[in-house]
C-alpha positions as CSV (number, residue, x, y, z in Angstrom):
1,X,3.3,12.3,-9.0
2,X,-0.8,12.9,-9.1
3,X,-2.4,11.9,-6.3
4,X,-4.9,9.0,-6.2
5,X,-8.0,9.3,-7.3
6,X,-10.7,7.3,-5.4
7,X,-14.0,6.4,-7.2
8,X,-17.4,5.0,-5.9
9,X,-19.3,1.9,-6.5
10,X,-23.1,2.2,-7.9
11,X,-25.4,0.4,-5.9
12,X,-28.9,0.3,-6.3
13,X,-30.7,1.6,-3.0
14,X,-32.5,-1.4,-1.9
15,X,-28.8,-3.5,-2.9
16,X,-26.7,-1.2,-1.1
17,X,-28.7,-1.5,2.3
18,X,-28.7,-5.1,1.9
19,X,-24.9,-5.5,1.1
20,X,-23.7,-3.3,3.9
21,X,-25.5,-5.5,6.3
22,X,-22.9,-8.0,5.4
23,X,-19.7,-5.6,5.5
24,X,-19.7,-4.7,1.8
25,X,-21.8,-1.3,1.8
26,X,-20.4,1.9,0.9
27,X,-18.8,2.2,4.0
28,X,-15.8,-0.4,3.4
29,X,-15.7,-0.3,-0.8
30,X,-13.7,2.1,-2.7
31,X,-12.2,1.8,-5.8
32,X,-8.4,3.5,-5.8
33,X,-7.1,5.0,-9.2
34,X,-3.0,5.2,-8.6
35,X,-0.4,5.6,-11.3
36,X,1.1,2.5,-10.6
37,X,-2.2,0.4,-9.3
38,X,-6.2,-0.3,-9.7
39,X,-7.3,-1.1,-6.1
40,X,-10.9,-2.4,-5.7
41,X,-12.7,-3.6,-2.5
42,X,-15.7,-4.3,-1.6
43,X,-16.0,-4.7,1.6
44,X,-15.3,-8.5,2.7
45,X,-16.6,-9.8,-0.4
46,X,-13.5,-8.6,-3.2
47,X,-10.2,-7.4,-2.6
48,X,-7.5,-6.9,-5.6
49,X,-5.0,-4.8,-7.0
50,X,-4.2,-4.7,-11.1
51,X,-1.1,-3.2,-12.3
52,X,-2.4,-0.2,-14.6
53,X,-0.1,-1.6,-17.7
54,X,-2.2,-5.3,-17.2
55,X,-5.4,-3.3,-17.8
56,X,-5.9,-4.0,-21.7
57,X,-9.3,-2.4,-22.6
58,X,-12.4,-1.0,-21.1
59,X,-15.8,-1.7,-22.2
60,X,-19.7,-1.6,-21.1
61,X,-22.0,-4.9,-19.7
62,X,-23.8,-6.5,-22.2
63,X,-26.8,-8.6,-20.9
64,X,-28.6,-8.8,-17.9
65,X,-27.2,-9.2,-14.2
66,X,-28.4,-11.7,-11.7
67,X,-26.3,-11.1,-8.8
68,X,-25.1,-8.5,-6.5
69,X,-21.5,-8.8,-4.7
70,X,-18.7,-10.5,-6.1
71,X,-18.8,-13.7,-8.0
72,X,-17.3,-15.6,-11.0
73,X,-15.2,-18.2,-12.2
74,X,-12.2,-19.3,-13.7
75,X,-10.7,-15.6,-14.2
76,X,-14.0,-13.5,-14.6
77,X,-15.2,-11.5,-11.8
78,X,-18.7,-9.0,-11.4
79,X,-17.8,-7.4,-8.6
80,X,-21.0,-5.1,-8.4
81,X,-23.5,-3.1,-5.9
82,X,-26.4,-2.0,-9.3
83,X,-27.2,-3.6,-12.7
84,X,-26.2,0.0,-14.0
85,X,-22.3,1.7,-15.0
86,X,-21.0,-1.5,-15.2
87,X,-17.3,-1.3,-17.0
88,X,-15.5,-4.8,-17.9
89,X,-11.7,-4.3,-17.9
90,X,-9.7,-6.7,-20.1
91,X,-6.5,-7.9,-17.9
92,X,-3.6,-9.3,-19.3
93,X,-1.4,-11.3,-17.5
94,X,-4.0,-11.6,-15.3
95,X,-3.8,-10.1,-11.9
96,X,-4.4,-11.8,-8.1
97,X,-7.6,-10.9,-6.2
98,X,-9.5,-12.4,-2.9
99,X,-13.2,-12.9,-2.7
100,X,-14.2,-13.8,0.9
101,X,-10.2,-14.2,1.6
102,X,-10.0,-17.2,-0.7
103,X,-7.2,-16.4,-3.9
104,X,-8.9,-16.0,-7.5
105,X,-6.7,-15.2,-10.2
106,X,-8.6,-12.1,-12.4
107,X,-8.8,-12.0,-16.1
108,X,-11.8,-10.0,-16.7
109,X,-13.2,-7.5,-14.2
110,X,-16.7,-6.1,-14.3
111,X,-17.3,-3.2,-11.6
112,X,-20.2,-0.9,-11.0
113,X,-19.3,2.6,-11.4
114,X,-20.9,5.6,-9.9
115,X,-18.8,7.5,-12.9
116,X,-18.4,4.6,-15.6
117,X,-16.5,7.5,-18.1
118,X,-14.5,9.6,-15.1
119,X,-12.9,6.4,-13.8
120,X,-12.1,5.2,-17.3
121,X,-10.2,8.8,-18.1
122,X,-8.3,7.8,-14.6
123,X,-6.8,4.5,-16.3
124,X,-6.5,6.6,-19.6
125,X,-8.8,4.5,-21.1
126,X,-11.6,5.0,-23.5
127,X,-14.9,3.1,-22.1
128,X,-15.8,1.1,-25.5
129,X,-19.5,0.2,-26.4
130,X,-20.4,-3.4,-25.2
131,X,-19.8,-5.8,-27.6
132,X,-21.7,-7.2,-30.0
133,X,-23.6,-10.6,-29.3
């Protein structure tokens, strides 16, 4: 059995100073590549695990980003430290996740990668170009 391969969030300087003020810096996030699992925290802000067969398809961000953290609604979830390497992972059934310790159930997942195409080979995925408007 491989061994899991961790992978690191992107954050954007001033964004990555700012979040690990509040317990979500590079410090306490980690995204965890198992055969079995997708494990993604960020800090106190996201915590959830996907079974690898739920994860459908990988693609880029389309469109612009607002926010920094973890936010969404009803299923989709940015969970994201830069506006940059964002990947969106199609999940199906959809899998259980906390944001701030309250229970969200995930759908779609948008995370900033550090290596967008490395942590795609990982899930044995190929990272798809955004889709179209």
């Amino acid at each position: 059995m491989p061994e899991p391969t961790t992978f690191a969030f992107r954050y954007d300087r001033w964004c990555g100073w700012i979040l690990g003020l509040f317990g979500c810096g590079r410090r306490f996030s980690r995204v965890i590549v198992t055969d079995a699992d997708l494990d993604v925290q960020l800090g106190i802000a996201y915590r959830g695990v996907v079974a690898r067969p739920s994860i459908r398809s990988a693609r880029r961000w389309k469109g612009l980003v607002f926010g920094w953290g973890a936010h969404g609604w009803r299923g989709r979830w940015l969970v994201n430290g830069s506006s940059k390497g964002i990947v969106v992972l199609d999940i199906e059934p959809p899998a259980k996740g906390r944001v701030i310790g309250f229970p969200v159930n995930v759908r779609e997942l948008a995370v900033s990668m550090e290596d967008p195409e490395g942590f795609c080979a990982a899930l044995g995925l190929s990272l798809e170009p955004a889709e179209a408007g």
